[in-house]
C-alpha positions as CSV (number, residue, x, y, z in Angstrom):
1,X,77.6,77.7,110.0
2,X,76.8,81.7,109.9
3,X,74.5,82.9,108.0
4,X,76.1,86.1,106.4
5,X,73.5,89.1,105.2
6,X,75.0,91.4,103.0
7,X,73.7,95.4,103.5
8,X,73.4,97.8,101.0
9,X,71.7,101.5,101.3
10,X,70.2,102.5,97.8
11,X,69.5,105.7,95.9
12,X,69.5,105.7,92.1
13,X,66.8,108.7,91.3
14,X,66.7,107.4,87.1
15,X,70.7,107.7,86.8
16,X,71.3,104.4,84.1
17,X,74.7,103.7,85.5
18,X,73.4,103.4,89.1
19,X,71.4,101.2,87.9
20,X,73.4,99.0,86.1
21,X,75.6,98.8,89.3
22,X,72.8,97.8,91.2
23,X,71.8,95.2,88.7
24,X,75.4,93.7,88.2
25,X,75.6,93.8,92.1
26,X,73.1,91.1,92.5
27,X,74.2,89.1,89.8
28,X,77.9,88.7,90.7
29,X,76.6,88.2,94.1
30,X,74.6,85.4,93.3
31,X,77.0,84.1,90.8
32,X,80.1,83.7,93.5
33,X,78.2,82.9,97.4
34,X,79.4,79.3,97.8
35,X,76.7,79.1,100.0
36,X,73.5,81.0,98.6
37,X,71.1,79.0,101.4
38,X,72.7,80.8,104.1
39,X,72.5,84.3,102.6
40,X,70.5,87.3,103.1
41,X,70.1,90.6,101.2
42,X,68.9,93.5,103.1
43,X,68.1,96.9,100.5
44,X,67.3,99.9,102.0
45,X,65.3,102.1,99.3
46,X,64.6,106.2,99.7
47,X,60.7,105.7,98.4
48,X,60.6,109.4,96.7
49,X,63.6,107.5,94.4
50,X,62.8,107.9,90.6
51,X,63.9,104.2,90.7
52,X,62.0,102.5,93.6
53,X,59.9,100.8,91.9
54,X,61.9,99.5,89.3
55,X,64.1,98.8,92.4
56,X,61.8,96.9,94.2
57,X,60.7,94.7,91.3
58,X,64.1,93.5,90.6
59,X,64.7,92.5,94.3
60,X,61.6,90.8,94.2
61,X,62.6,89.1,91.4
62,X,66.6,88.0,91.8
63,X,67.1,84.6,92.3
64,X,68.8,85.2,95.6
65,X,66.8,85.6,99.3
66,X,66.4,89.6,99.6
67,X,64.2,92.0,100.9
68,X,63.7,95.9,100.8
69,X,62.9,98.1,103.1
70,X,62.5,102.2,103.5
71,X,62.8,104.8,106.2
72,X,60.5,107.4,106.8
73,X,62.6,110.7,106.7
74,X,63.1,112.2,103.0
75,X,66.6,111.1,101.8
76,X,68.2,109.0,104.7
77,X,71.8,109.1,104.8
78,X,73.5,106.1,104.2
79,X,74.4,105.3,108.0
80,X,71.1,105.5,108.9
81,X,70.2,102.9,106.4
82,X,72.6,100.9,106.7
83,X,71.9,100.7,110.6
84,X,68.6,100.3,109.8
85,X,69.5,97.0,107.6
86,X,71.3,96.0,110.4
87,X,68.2,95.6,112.9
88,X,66.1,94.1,110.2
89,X,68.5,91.1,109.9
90,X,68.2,87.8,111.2
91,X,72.0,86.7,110.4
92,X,75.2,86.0,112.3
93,X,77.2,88.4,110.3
94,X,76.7,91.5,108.5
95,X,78.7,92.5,105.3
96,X,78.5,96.3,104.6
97,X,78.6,97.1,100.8
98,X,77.2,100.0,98.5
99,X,75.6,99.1,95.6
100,X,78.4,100.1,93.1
101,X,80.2,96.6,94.4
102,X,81.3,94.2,92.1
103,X,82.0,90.3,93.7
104,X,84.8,89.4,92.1
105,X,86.0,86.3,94.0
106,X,84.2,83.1,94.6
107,X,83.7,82.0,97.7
108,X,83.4,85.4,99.6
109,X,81.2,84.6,102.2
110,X,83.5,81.3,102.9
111,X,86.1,83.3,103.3
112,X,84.4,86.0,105.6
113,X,83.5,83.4,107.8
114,X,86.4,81.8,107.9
115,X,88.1,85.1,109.3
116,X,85.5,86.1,111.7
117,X,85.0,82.8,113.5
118,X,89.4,83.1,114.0
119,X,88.7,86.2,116.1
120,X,87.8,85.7,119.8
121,X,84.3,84.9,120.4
122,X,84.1,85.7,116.9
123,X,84.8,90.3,118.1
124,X,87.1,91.3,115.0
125,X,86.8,93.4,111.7
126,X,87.3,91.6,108.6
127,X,86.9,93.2,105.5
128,X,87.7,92.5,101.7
129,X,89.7,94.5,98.9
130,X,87.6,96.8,97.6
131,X,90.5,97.6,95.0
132,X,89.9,101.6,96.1
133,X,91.8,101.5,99.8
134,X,93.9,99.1,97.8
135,X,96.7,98.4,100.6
136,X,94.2,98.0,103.0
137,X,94.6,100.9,105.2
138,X,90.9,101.3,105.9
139,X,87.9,99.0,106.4
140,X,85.6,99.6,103.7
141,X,83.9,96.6,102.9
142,X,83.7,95.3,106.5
143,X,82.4,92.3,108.3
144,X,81.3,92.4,111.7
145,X,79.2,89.7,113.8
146,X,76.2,90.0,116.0
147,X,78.4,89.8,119.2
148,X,80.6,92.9,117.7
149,X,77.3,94.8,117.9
150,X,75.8,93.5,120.7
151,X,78.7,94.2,122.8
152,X,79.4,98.0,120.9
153,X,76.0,98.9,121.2
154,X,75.7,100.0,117.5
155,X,76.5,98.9,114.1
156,X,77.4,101.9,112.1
157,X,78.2,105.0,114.2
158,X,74.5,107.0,114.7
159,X,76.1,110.3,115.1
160,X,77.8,110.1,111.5
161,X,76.5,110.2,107.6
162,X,78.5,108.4,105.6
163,X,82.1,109.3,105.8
164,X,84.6,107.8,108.4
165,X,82.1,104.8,109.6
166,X,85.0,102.9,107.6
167,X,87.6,104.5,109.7
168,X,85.7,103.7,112.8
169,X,85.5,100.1,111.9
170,X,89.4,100.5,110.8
171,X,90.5,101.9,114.6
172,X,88.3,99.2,116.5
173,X,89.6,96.3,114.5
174,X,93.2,97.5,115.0
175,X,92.7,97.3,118.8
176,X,90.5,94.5,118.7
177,X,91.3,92.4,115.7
178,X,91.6,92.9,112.2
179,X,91.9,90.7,108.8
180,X,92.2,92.5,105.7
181,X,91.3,89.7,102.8
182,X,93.5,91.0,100.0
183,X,92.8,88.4,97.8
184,X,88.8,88.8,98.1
185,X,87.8,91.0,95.9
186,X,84.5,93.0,95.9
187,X,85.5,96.0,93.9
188,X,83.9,99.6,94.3
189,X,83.1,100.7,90.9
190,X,83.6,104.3,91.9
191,X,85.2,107.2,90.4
192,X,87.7,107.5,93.1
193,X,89.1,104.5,91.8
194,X,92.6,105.2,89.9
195,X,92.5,102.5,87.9
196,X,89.9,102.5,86.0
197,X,87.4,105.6,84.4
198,X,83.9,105.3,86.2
199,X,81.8,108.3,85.7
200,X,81.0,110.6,88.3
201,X,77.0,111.7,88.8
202,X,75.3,113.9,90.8
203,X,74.5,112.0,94.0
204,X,78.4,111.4,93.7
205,X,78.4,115.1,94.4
206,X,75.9,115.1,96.8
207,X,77.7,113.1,99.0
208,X,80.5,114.6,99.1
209,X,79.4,117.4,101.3
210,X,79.0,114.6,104.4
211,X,82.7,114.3,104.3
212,X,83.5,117.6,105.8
213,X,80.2,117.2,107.9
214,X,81.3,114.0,109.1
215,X,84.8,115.3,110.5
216,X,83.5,116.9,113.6
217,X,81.8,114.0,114.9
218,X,84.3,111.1,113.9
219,X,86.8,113.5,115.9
220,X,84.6,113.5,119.0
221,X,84.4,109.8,119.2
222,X,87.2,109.1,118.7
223,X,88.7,111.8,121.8
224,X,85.4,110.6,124.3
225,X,84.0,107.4,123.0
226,X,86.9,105.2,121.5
227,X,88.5,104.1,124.2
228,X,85.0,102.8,126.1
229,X,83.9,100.9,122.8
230,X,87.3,99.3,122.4
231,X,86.9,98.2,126.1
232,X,83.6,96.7,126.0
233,X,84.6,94.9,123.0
234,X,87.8,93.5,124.9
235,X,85.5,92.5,127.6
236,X,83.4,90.6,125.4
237,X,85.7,88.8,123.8
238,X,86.8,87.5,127.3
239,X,90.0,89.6,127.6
């Protein structure tokens, strides 16, 4: 059976509701993983983060198996974190969350695997309902296995930030293979979110900016590079 590790990137710089999210992460994580032996946790931590330390204790500390890790450059973006994650891991497939996430449905990782092993040689996207892209439009939450990168090349685009990797994911698993898991639930606690009120902070803000940063380059890949990384993917999957 797969052993799935779940990636997070991590910046809470003192702010009380980041940190709560973080903490309730890895407790509803731990509370609804059929199959806790056969997960890892991967955090990557900006080290000149107010929270680090506080950070790096409670991962130490969680009853589940997770490590930390840091990059050298002052504030990595999230991409670069998350691909960093990505190299660390020893799993068979990679879950890509942000630490506002809430698991809401037990038996996640039974159901990831589940979906990923239907695609062939296990080359698809699956992702959950991250109650945000609520209809499933775009691949937020995705799930990708070590083939899927070995064959792309890459796990999270290099040349982007933070905005449209999820779009990225959404456009290869529509040509390749895509299952959206409505009913498994790991919900973004984020004030996008329509339904409920979650308060917005500065690194909220920050963010933001990559969007319109990120446009250029998602555009570009998808005019040059798309159609080569949808056709290594094909290959690999022995079509």
């Amino acid at each position: 059976m797969d052993k799935i590790a779940v990636l997070t990137p991590l910046r809470l710089d003192g702010i009380d509701s980041r940190c709560r999210k973080f903490l309730n992460m890895l407790k509803t994580l731990h509370d609804c993983t059929e199959r806790l032996d056969l997960l890892e946790v991967i955090v990557s931590i900006d080290m000149e983060d107010k929270s680090a330390e506080w950070a790096i204790e409670l991962i130490k500390t969680c009853e589940l198996n997770a490590i930390w890790c840091t990059l050298p450059e002052p504030r990595p973006t999230p991409v670069s974190k998350w691909n960093q994650c990505q190299k660390l891991s020893l799993s068979d497939i990679f879950v890509c969350v942000g630490a506002d996430i809430e698991f809401k449905t037990q038996g996640w990782d039974m159901m990831h695997r589940e979906a990923i092993d239907a695609f062939p040689n296990k080359i698809g996207v699956a992702y959950s309902n991250d109650m945000h892209w609520i209809r499933g439009q775009k691949a937020g939450n995705h799930a990708v296995h070590k083939n899927f990168v070995d064959a792309l090349g890459y796990y999270m685009l290099p040349e982007l930030q933070l905005y449209y990797s999820d779009d990225v994911m959404t456009k290869l698993g529509a040509a390749v293979g895509k299952t959206f898991l409505k009913e498994c639930i790991l919900a973004r606690i984020h004030p996008a979110r329509k339904d409920i009120k979650v308060e917005t902070d500065k690194i909220y803000q920050e963010t933001d900016r990559f969007y319109v940063q990120d446009r250029p380059a998602f555009e570009r890949w998808e005019k040059e590079q798309m159609q080569f990384d949808i056709a290594r993917l094909k290959e690999a999957q022995g079509a």
